[in-house]
N, C-alpha and C positions, 0 to 999 in steps of 0.2 A: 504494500500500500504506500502509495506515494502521499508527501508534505502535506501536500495540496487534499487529497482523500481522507486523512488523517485529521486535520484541522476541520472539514465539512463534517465531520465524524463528533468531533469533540462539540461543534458548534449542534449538535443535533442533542447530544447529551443535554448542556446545559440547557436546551430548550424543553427538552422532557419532564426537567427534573423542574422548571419552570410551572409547566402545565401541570403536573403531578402535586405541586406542592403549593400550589396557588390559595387554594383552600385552606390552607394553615398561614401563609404568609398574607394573604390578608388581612393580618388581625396584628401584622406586627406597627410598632410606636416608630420604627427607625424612617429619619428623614435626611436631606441634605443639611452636611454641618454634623451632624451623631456621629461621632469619630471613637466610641469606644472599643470598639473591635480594632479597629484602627494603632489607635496605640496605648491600650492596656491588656485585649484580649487573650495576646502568646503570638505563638508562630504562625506565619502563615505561609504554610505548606503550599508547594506546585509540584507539579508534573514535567521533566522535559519538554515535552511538548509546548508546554503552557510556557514556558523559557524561550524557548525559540520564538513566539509567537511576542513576549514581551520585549525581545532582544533585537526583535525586528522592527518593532515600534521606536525602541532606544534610538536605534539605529538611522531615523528617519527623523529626528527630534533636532533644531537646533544647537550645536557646539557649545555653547556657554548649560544649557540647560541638560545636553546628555552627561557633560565632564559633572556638571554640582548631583544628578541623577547618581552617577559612574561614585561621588565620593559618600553619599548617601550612601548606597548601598555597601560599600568600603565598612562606614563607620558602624552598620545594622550587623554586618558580618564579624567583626570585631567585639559587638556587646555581644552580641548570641553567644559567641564562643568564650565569653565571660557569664556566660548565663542571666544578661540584662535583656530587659525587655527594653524597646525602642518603639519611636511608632514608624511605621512604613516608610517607608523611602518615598513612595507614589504617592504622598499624603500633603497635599500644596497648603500653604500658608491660609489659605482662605475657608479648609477645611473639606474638600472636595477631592479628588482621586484624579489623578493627571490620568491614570490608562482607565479610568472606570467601562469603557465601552469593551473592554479585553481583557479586563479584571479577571483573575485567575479563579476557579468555581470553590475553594476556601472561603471566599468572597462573596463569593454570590448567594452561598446556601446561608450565609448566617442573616440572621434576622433576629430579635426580640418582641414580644406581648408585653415586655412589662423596663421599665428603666433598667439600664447595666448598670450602671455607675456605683460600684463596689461589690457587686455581687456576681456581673457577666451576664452575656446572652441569656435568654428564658426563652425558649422553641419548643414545638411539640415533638416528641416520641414520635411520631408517625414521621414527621417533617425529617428527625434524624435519620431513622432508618432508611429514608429514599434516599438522603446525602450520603450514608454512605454506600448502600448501591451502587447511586451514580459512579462514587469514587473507586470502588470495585472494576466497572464497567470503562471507567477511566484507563487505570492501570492497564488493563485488560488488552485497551487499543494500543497504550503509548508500552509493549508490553517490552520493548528494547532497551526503556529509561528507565529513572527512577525519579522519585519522591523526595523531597524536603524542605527545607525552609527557603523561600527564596533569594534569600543574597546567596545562599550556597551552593542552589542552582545552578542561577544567573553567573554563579563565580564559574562554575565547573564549564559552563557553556561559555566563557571567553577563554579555555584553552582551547587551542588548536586543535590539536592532536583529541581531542573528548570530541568535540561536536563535531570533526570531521567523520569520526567515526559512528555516534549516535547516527549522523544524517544522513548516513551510506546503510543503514538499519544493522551497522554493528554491533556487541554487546559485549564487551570485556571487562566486568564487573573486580578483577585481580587490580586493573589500572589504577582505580580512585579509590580501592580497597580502605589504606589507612585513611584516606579524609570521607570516607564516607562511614567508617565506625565513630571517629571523633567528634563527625557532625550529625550524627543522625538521618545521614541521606540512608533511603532503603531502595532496592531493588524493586522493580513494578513485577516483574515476572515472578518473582519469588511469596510476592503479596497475591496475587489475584487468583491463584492456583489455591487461598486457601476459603 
């Protein structure tokens, strides 16, 4: 399955999980400007795929905005691996998501019924379980990649030698072995088998 099949794929996913979950997500409080997911929630886990797909937006962004982007993420990678929580790198001064239209489905599933603001997310049971379906079904496609937090992603996907290889539908899980024990990246193919 080519780039291009794979992304219409993913984009199908989070439209399901949309329709599916519409009836619980109706009822959530979050509006434009509600940034707690943002930067108190935890990690926000991606998919390869969902890497390439944010790296190519990077990519397309003006120079002064992808380098301050390029050191955001720098600085998110840095706390993570101190075990601090940061808010999002994607997360603009005005409180709004610079990539929101390609927002990674970590994203897109969370919603609240009732205020975070010290306590986290409030969703329903039903709502969970389809997120992680989806997320099952995710792996599933992207099943050459792996999962994890996204500066650690996005980091693994500015080597060379990694995304040439992901993009050619390689898989040599040996390569980023010790950074992906000390970060918590996991294997898709090893996940969605279970």
């Amino acid at each position: 399955m080519t780039f291009r099949e794979k992304r219409e794929k993913l984009q199908t996913l989070y439209a399901l999980f949309e329709i599916n979950a519409d009836g619980y997500k109706k009822h959530a409080i979050c509006k434009i400007g509600c940034t707690y997911c943002c930067t108190d929630a935890g990690k926000i886990d991606i998919l390869t795929i969902e890497g390439l797909i944010i790296r190519e937006r990077l990519s397309s962004m003006p120079k002064p905005l992808r380098r301050a982007i390029k050191q955001k993420l720098a600085q998110d990678k840095r706390a993570r691996e101190n075990k601090k929580i940061v808010s999002c790198p994607f997360l603009k001064k005005d409180n709004t998501c610079l990539i929101y239209d390609i927002r990674p489905f970590c994203c897109r599933r969370l919603y609240s019924v009732q205020e975070c603001r010290g306590r986290g997310p409030t969703i329903h049971r039903q709502a969970y379980a389809l997120s992680k379906n989806t997320v099952g079904e995710m792996q599933r496609l992207d099943h050459t990649g792996y999962s994890g937090h996204i500066s650690f992603i996005l980091d693994l996907l500015d080597r060379t030698d990694f995304r040439t290889l992901y993009q050619s539908g390689g898989f040599d899980p040996a390569k980023i072995m010790a950074f992906g024990k000390t970060h918590g990246v996991i294997i898709n193919r090893l996940i969605s088998r279970s």
